[in-house]
Structure formats: C-alpha cells, structure tokens
C-alpha positions as YAML, in Angstrom:
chain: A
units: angstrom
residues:
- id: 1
  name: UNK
  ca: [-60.57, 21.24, 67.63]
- id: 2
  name: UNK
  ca: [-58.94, 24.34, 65.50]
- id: 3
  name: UNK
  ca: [-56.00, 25.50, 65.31]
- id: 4
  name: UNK
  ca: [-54.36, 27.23, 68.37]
- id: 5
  name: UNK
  ca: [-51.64, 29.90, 67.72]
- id: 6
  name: UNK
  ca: [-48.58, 28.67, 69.80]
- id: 7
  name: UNK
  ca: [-49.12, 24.61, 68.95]
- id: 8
  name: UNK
  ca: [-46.75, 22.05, 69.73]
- id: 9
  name: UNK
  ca: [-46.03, 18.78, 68.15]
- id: 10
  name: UNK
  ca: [-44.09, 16.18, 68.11]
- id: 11
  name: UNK
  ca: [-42.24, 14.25, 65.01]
- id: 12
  name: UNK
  ca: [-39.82, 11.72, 64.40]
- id: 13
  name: UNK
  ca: [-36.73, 12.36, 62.72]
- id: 14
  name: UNK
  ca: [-35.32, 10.66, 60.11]
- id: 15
  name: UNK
  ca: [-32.42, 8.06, 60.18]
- id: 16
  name: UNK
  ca: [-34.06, 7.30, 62.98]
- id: 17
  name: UNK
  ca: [-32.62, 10.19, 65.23]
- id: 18
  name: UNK
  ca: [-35.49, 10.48, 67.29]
- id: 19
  name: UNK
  ca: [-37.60, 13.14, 68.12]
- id: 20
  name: UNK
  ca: [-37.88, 16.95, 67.64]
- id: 21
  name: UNK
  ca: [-40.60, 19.19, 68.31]
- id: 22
  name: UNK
  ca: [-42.06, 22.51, 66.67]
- id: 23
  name: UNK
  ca: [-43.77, 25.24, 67.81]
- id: 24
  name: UNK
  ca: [-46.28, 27.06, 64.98]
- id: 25
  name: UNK
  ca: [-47.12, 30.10, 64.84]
- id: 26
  name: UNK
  ca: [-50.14, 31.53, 63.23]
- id: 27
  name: UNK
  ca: [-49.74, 34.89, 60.97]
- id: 28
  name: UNK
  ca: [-52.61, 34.29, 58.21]
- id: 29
  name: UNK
  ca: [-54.42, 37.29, 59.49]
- id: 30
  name: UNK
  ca: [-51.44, 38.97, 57.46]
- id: 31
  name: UNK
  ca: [-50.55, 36.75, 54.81]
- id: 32
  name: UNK
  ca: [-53.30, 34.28, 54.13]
- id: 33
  name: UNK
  ca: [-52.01, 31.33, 52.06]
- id: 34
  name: UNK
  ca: [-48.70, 31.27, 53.68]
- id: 35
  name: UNK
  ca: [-48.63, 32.84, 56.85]
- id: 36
  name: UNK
  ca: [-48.10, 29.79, 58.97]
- id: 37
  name: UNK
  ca: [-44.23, 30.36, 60.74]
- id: 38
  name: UNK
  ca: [-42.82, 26.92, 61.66]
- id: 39
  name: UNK
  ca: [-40.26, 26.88, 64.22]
- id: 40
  name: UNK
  ca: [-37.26, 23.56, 65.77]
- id: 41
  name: UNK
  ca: [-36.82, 23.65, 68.97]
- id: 42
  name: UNK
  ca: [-32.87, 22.80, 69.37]
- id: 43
  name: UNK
  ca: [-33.84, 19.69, 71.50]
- id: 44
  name: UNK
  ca: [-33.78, 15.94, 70.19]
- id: 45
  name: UNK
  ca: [-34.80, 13.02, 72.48]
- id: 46
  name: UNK
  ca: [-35.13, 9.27, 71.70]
- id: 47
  name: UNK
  ca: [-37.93, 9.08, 73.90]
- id: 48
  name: UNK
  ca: [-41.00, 11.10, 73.26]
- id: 49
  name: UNK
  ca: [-41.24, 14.44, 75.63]
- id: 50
  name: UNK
  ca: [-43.68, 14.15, 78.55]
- id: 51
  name: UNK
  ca: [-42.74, 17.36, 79.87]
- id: 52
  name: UNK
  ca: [-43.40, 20.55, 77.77]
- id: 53
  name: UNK
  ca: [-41.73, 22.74, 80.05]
- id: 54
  name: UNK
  ca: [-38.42, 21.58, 78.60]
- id: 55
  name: UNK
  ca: [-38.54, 23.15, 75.96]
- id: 56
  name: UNK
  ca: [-38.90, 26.81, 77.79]
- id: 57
  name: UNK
  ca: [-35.50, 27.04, 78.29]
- id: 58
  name: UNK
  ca: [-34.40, 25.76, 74.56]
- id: 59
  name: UNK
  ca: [-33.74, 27.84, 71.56]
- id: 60
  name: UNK
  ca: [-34.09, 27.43, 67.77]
- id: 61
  name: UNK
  ca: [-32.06, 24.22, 65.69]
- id: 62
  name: UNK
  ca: [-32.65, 26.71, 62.53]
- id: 63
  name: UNK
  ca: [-34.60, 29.79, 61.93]
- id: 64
  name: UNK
  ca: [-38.47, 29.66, 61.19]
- id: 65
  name: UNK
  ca: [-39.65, 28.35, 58.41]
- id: 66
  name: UNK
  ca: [-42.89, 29.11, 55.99]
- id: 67
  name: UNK
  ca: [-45.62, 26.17, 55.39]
- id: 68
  name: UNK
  ca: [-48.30, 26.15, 53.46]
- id: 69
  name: UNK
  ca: [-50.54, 24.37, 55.35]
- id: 70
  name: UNK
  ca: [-51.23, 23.23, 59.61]
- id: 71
  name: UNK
  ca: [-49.49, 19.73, 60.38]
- id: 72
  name: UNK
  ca: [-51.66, 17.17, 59.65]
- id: 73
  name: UNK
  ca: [-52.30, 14.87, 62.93]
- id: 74
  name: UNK
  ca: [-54.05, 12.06, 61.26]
- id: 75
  name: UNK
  ca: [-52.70, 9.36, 58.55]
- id: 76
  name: UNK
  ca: [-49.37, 8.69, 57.22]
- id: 77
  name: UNK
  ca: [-46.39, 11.19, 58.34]
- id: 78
  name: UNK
  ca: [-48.73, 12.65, 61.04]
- id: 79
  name: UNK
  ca: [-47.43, 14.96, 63.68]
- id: 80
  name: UNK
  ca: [-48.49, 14.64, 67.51]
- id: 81
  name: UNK
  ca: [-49.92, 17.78, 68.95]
- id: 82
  name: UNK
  ca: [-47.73, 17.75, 72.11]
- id: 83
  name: UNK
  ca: [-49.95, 21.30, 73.70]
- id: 84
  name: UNK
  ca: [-49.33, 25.03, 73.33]
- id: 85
  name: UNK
  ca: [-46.68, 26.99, 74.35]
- id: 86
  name: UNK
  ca: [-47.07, 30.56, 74.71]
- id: 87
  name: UNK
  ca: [-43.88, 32.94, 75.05]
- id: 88
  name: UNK
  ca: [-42.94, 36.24, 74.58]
- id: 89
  name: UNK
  ca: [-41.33, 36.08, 71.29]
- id: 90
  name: UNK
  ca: [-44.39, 34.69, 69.65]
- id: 91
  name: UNK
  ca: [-45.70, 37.86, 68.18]
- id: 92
  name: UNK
  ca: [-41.84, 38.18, 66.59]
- id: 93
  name: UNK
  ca: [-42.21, 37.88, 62.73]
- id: 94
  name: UNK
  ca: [-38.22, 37.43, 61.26]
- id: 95
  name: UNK
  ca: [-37.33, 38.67, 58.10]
- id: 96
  name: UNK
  ca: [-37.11, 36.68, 54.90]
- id: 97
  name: UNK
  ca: [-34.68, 36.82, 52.15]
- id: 98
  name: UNK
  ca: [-35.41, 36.21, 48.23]
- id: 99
  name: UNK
  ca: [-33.48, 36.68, 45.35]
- id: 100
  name: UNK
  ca: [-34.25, 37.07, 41.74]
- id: 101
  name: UNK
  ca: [-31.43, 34.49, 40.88]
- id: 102
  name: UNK
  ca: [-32.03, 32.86, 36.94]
- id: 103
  name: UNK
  ca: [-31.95, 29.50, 38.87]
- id: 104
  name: UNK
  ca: [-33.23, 28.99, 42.69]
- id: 105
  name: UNK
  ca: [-31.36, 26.09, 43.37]
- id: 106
  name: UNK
  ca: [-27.50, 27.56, 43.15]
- id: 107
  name: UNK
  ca: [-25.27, 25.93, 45.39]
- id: 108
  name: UNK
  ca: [-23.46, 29.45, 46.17]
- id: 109
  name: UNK
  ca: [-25.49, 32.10, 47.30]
- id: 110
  name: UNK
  ca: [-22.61, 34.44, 47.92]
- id: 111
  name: UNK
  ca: [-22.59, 34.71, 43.98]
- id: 112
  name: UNK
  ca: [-25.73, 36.51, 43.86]
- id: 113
  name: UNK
  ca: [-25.19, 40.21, 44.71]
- id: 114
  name: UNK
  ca: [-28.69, 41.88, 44.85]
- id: 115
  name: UNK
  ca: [-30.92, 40.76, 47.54]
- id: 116
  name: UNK
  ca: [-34.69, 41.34, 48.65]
- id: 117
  name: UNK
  ca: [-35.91, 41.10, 51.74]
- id: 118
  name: UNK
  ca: [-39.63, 40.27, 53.09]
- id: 119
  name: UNK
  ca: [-40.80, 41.74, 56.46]
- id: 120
  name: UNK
  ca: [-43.64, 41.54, 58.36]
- id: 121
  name: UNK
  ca: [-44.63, 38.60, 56.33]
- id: 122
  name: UNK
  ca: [-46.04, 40.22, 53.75]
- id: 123
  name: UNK
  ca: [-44.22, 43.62, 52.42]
- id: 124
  name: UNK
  ca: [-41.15, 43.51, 50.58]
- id: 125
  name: UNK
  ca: [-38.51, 46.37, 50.83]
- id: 126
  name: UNK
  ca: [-38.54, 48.34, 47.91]
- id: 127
  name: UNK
  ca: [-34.55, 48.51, 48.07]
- id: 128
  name: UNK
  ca: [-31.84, 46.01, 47.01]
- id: 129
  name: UNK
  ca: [-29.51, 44.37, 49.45]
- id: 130
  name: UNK
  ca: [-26.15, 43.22, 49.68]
- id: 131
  name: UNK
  ca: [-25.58, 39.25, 50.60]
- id: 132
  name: UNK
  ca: [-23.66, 40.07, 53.72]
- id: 133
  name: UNK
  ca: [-27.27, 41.81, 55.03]
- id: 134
  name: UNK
  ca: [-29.34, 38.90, 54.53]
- id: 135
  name: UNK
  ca: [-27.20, 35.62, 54.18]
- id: 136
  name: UNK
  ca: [-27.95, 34.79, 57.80]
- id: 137
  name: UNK
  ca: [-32.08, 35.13, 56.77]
- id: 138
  name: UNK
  ca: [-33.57, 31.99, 55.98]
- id: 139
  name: UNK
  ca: [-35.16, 31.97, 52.60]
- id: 140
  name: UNK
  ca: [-38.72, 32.84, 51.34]
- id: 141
  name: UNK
  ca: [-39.17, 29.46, 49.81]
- id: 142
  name: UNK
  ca: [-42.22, 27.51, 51.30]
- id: 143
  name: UNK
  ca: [-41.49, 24.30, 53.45]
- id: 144
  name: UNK
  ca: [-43.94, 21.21, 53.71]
- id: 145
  name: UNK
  ca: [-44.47, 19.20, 57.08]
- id: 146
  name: UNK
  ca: [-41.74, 16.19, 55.44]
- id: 147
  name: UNK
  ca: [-39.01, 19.52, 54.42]
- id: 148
  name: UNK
  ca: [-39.27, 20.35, 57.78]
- id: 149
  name: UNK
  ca: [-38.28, 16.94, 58.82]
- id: 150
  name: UNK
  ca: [-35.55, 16.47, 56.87]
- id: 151
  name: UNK
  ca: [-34.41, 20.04, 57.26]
- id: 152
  name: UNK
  ca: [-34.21, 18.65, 60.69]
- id: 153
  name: UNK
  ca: [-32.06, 15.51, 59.87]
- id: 154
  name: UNK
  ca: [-29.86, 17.47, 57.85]
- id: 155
  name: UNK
  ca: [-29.21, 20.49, 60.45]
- id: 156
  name: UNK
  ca: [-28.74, 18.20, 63.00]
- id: 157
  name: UNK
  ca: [-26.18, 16.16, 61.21]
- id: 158
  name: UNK
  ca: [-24.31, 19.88, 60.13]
- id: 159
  name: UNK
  ca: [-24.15, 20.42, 63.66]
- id: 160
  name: UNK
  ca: [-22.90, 17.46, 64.67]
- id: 161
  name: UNK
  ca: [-20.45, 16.94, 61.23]
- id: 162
  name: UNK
  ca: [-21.78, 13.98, 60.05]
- id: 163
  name: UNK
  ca: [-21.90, 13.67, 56.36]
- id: 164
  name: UNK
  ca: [-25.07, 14.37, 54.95]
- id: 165
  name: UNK
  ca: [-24.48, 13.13, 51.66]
- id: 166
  name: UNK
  ca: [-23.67, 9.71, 52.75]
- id: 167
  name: UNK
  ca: [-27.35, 9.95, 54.35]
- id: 168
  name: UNK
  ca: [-29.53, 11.60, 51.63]
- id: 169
  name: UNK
  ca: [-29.45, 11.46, 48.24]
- id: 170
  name: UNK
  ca: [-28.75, 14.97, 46.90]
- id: 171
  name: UNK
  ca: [-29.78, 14.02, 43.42]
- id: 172
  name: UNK
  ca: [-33.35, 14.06, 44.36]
- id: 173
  name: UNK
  ca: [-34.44, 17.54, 43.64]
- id: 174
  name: UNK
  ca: [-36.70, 17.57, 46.87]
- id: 175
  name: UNK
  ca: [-33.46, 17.42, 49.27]
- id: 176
  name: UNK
  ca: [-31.13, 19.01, 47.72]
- id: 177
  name: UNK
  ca: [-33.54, 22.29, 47.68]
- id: 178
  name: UNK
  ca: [-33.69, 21.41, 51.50]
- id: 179
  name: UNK
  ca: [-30.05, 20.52, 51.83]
- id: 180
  name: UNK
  ca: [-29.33, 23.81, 49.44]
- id: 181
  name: UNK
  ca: [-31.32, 26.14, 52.05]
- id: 182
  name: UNK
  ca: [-29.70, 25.26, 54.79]
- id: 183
  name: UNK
  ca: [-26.35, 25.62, 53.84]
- id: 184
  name: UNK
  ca: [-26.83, 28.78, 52.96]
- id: 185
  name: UNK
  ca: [-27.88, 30.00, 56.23]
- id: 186
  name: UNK
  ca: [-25.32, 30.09, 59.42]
- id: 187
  name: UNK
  ca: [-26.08, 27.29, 62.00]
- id: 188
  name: UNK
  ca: [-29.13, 28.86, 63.92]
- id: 189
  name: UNK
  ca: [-26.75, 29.28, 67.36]
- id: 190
  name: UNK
  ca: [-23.98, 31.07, 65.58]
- id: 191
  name: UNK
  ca: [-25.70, 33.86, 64.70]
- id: 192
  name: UNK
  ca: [-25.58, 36.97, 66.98]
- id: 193
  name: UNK
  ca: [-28.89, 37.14, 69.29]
- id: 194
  name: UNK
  ca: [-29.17, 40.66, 68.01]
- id: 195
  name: UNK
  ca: [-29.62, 39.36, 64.23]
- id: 196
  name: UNK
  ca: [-31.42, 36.14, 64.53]
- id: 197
  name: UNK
  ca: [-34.22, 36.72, 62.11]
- id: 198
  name: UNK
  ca: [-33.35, 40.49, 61.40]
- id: 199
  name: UNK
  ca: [-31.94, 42.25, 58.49]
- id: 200
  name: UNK
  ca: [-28.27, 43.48, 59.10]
- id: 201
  name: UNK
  ca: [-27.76, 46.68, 57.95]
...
C-alpha cells in the first residue's frame, strides 16, 4: 500500500509513558526531499487507541515537525498505521524559522537577533526578522521517526514539570538538539490560536 496523505500511527513513548499518535502530512509535491509535515496529537494513552475519532476533538502536543522520510511500519522502532484522518487544516503549511547562528545548538535563542523564516515549505522570505516574530515557530531542522519520539517524552514531561534531565542524558548530542528545540519554542497550547504556526509580525 502507498502512502496516504492524512496517515495515522501509533508509537510508544519512551520511559514507558505510553502511547501517542501522529498524523502526517504529505507536501513533497512542493518540497521533495523534505516535505513530509509530522504532527502530536496532544493525547497519551497507556492502552493503544481503538477509536480514531478521539483524536478529532484533540489539538497539537508541539507544532509540526519536518522528516525526511514516511514512518517505517516494519522492523525495529516501527510505527502502527492506526488509519487516516482527514480535516480541514490539513492543507495548512506553518511557517518555519532558521537562523544563521555560528553554532545551531545554542541553548539561548533569544541571543540571536536576525531571523529567517521559511513559508510554504519551500520559499524563504527575503527579509530578516526579529526573535519576538518567530520564537514561537518551530525550527527548520529535520526530525527522524526516534526525534519525534523523544521530542514527545520530553514535551510531555515540560508540560507536566518533570525533570527532563534526570530522564535523558543531555550530553548525547542527539537529545540535547531535541531537548534544545523544544525549549525554544512555547508549549504548543500557550500559544495564541491566531499564531500557531504563523509568523508574528
């Protein structure tokens, strides 16, 4: 079977948290190698979902994310294709935010004072942009089926002020460009529904 635009699946968390489930969305007809958009539902069970419809009336644990590639479904670290969902925010493509910061993992993105920005997927404004514009954007930088896991882990555990440290080891480069990311973004429900995903101006 391909790939259907609006696929659901289902993953386990780590620490043992349970499940979570993400919705991906299917741009490549803009932006070939990485126009996959993966998006967390804000809904974590410790028993698998039998019910899609759940998740209708859920929003986001963190804004989407880029992959590289579809989930795998077979082999080790293998998501479950739950079904499709279809709503009417699909077609929505949010904005990204990059930087041209001399190192890309500061801890402190408030430092950096010229911003870019990346709509549509695939065309980059041609002006510079303050950090207050785009610090609620998630970041350009490309997530892989485990990031989006433990992007999961960690968010949940923000939102729920458990100590994420204590939990994963930040010396490993891997998490702490995950852990690094998310901090730098707003919890997902804090933001104002008018800028989820949108340049402020």
């Amino acid at each position: 079977m391909g790939f259907i635009n609006g696929s659901v699946f289902e993953f386990k968390i780590p620490l043992n948290m349970g499940f979570a489930y993400c919705k991906v969305l299917d741009f490549r007809s803009i932006r070939e190698f990485d126009g996959l958009l993966a998006k967390v539902y804000d809904y974590i069970s410790k028993e698998e979902l039998t019910d899609l419809k759940v998740l209708n009336s859920k929003d986001w644990l963190f804004g989407a994310r880029r992959m590289p590639n579809i989930p795998s479904i077979k082999g080790k670290g293998a998501w479950k294709f739950k079904g499709v969902l279809v709503s009417k925010d699909d077609s929505f493509i949010p904005d990204f935010k990059y930087s041209s910061k001399s190192s890309p993992l500061v801890s402190d993105e408030a430092t950096i004072k010229e911003w870019n920005v990346v709509q549509d997927i695939n065309k980059p404004l041609d002006s510079l942009l303050s950090y207050e514009s785009v610090k609620h954007l998630e970041d350009t930088v490309l997530t892989s089926q485990r990031g989006i896991e433990i992007r999961t882990a960690m968010e949940y555990c923000r939102i729920k002020d458990i100590d994420i440290k204590s939990h994963f080891d930040l010396d490993d480069m891997s998490n702490w460009n995950i852990y690094r990311t998310m901090i730098n973004v707003p919890i997902y429900s804090s933001i104002p529904k008018g800028f989820s995903g949108k340049l402020k101006l």
